[in-house]
Each structure stands twice: as C-alpha cells, then as structure tokens.
C-alpha angles and dihedrals in degrees: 000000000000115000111200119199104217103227082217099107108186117181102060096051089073097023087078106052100026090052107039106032089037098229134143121267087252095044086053090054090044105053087047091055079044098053091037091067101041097045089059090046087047095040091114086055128105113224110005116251115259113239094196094196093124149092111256107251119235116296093239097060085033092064091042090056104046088052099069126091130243087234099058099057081151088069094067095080088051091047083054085051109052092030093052099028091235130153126259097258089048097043084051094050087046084058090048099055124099086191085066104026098049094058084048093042089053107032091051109041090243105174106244087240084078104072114028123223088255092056086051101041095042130164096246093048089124111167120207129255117175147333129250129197088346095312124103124253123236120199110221111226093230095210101061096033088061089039096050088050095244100118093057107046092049087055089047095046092045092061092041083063107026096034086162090078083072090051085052094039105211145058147218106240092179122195090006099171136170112213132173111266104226096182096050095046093242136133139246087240100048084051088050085055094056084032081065091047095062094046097058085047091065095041093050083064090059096257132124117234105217123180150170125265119030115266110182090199086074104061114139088024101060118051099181145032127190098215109039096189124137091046117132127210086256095056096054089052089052094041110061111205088242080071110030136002137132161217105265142304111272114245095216104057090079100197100063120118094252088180091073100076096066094052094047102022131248142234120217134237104228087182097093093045112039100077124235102220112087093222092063096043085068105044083069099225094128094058097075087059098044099052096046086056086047100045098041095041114027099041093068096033098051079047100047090045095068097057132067123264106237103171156300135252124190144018142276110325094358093069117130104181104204120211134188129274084050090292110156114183100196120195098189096065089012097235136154117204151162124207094294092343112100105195091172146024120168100306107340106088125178101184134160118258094240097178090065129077098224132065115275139148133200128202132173132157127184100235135053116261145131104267123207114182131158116243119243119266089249088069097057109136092030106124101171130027125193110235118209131185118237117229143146089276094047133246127000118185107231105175136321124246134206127230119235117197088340097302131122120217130181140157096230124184117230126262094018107111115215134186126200129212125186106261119260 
C-alpha cells in the first residue's frame, strides 16, 4: 500500500502568528490576507513601510531575526530550524507561508528583495477554515493538487484499498468547496475548473462523485447533494432526478423554498436522529423517529423520482405538479394520487416499493385508523397479501389479509410502519 506525506502542514501556520504575536486564530487570517495585499502595493518600495499594529514578539525571536541579512533570505528556513527546534520540511514550510513571512516582512522592515513573491505566494500558503471534531480544517488548493499528481493518486489508492466503493459506484465528498486562493493569486472560478477535473476523474473509474452543498457548475458530473437547498421550482422542472437530486433542504437556511419538497418529494437526513452512543442505539428509542422521517419522506420521493416532471399549475400553496403516468402531487389537500389510486393523503402514505424488483407496498400513518386503499393495476389478480411489520431487525409476518374487489383494508396502528407482498 502506498503512504503519501500531504505537503499541507497545518499547525505551524497558525502556531506562529497566534502564539507570538498573541493574537486570535481570525485576526491572524485577517491581517495575512492584510499584508498580502499591501506588500504587493508597496512592492516598489525600500524598505516596506512598518505597520506597527502589533504585539512585539519575544526577545529572544526578536534578536534572531534581526540577525539575519538582507542578502541570505535562504537562511531563514535554517534560523526556523535551530530557534524552534523543526524539522527541515516544517521549517521550510514555515519559509514558504505568507500567513508567517508577511508579520515578520512588516514588523521588521525586511526589503521586499528578501523573500521573493513566490516565497510569499507558495504552493503550501493554506489558510485555515474551520475546525472538526477539535482539529483544524485546511482548505486543498485543487489546482495544484491535480497538477502535482496528488489528486489523483489519492483517488487511485483509495480504490486499491477500499475496491468496494467501485461495487457501490459512488462516493461523499463532503464539504467539497472551491474557494478563491488568495495566497496563490488564483480565482474561485479557475479552482472550480481543476475542481471539475477531479470530478470527472472520479467519474472515468466508474464512480459518482456525490457532495454536500449544491453547485450548478457541476451538472452532469454530480448526481446528488445532501442539502438541496438554493433550487427553484424551475430548476427542478429543467433538472430531471435521473441527472440531479438530493438529500433534504436544510432547516436552518430559513429562506429555502421548503414547499418544494412535497411537490417533488424529499430524502431524509437520519444523522440527527440516529444517536451516536451505543447504549442508546440499543435501547431502540431512536427508531420511532426515524421510521416515521423515512416512511413519510422517502416513500414518495424515491416514487416521484422515477417519473418525468410534466408541469406545474398554480401558486403557492395552491400548486398541484403533475407527473407522468397520471401521477398528481397536490399542496392544497396535500395528496398524492394516481388516476383512482390515492398513495397519499397528509401523513398517512401507501406507495409502491419501486427500488425492489417484486411487488411490495408500505404503508405507514402516524396515527391510528382503519385504512382502505385500491391496490395498483399491476396487482390485479392478487387475492391475498402477506403483511409484515417493519422493525430494526427486518421484517416480521404478522397476518395475512384478503383482498376484496382489489382493495386492501387494514386496521393499522400509528407510527408502526408495514409493508404488504402478494402471498406465495
């Protein structure tokens, strides 16, 4: 198996400013981007002018930088070394970082000839962005990881040791962002171009890239979004689900159009509900939760994505979408029907399990009540189903129930989710 070492080093970036100049992790960002900037205005200038905004730094750094001449700019990686007692890659990487030079270029009066602007503007100047489960987050400057060779020989060893991703043919690229790199000089929109270039990599080895938020510059390369927030009406009329859906709308972005996911159906997160203790994942109190998401979203989402979007009448709450196989998905009763057939009707839902060869049916409601519902075409012929119980463990035959005239009746509890197959 090949190990690579990422040439991304991120605790000394901030190390240096945040602990000798005593400032906070953002106003360290802030005054690089700062000095960035004003070293290339005052570029011309000899020597740069001090901004003397900030903190002194230690003596002792103070007298082993002032040490050095203007004419051995090389040694600063060596005086990084031997004062912080790093190793050589670090030390260069240290040399490399606008985040680190620039406080040192202005707060010393360093001439701009000593560090060139490819010192300050280096490939391995990563700012950071956030931080996840208590470690900081790098952002990869996506052209020079695909032009060094490194994005694609992480894609390639990942399938050499996890060749099941190309069984299941796609894979999470979560928060898979294109920002502007400051540091490098370089666009949002030329990252988005070798962001693009990643993506049909994966997708030359047979394998779906999926992410997080919605970018529209990907269509035709990502399928699917986990939040699938910022899409009009008219986007889900243009964008069929065969070439782009997602996950859910997230709650907290207020002004989505949450209305959107009844007319064109919905996913679920399961993330917020499934717990993360093992203790509690056996007790069992999640599941409750959990089916009645699942049931009441995915049913008719995983139904509706299979058809073709034809239009929609009406406004706001008065929209019917209208699909085709006679398929009307109706806000104003919230009802989901085909020609006699009534799959849904507020939260009580009786769809066909489309991802599954034979025929089945759920059904679930969230309240307790005698259910009467006509069996699909495709069932004629069908006298008696098998009715199961859906739980953690699977299914659990419960009964069977005859079917009188083609329709399906059955006293169901609520909150229980069931499912029916035609009997053997």
């Amino acid at each position: 198996m090949i190990s690579y070492k990422s040439v991304y080093l991120p605790s000394p970036l901030e190390k240096m400013p945040t602990t000798f100049f005593n400032i906070s992790r953002s106003s360290s960002a802030f005054f690089s981007a700062f000095f960035n900037l004003l070293i290339s205005i005052c570029s011309s200038l000899r020597p740069i002018i001090s901004i003397m905004i900030l903190p002194p730094l230690k003596a002792g750094l103070l007298r082993h930088l002032l040490s050095l001449e203007g004419s051995k700019s090389s040694s600063i990686a060596a005086s990084f070394t031997e004062f912080f007692n790093l190793d050589n890659s670090t030390a260069i990487f240290l040399n490399s970082s606008s985040n680190t030079l620039c406080f040192i270029l202005v707060k010393f009066k360093i001439t701009f000839q000593i560090c060139s602007i490819k010192c300050l503007y280096s490939k391995v100047a990563t700012p950071v962005i956030g931080n996840y489960n208590n470690r900081k987050a790098y952002h990869i400057n996506y052209k020079r990881e695909w032009e060094s060779g490194w994005a694609q020989k992480r894609i390639d060893s990942l399938l050499s040791i996890a060749p099941v991703l190309r069984d299941g043919g796609t894979i999470h690229l979560d928060a898979w962002i294109a920002r502007e790199s400051e540091g490098h000089g370089e666009s949002k929109t030329l990252e988005i171009e070798y962001q693009k270039k990643v993506a049909d990599y994966w997708l030359s080895k047979g394998i779906d890239p999926t992410t997080e938020w919605v970018m529209d510059y990907m269509r035709g390369r990502v399928p699917y979004y986990w939040h699938f927030n910022r899409r009009t009406q008219q986007d889900y009329m243009n964008d069929p689900a065969r070439l782009v859906t997602g996950g859910h709308l997230n709650p907290d972005l207020k002004q989505s159009e949450f209305d959107l996911e009844f007319l064109f159906g919905t996913s679920m997160y399961g993330e917020n509900i499934f717990p993360r203790k093992p203790a509690a994942i056996v007790q069992n109190e999640w599941i409750s939760d959990f089916n009645r998401d699942f049931y009441l979203n995915f049913l008719q989402y995983a139904f509706l994505n299979r058809l073709t979007r034809l239009r929609v009448d009406g406004k706001g709450k008065s929209r019917v979408a209208y699909y085709d196989h006679n398929v009307e998905v109706s806000m104003g009763d919230s009802t989901v029907r085909q020609q006699d057939l009534l799959l849904r009707n507020h939260n009580t839902v009786f769809f066909p399990i489309v991802w599954q060869e034979e025929k089945q049916i759920g059904l679930y409601s969230n309240k307790a009540q005698l259910l009467k519902r006509k069996l699909p075409k495709e069932w004629d012929g069908v006298h008696t189903v098998t009715l199961y119980k859906v739980d953690a463990v699977g299914l659990q035959a419960v009964g069977e129930v005859n079917i009188v005239n083609g329709t399906f009746q059955l006293r169901m509890e609520g909150g229980i989710p069931y499912l029916i197959k035609p009997k053997d």
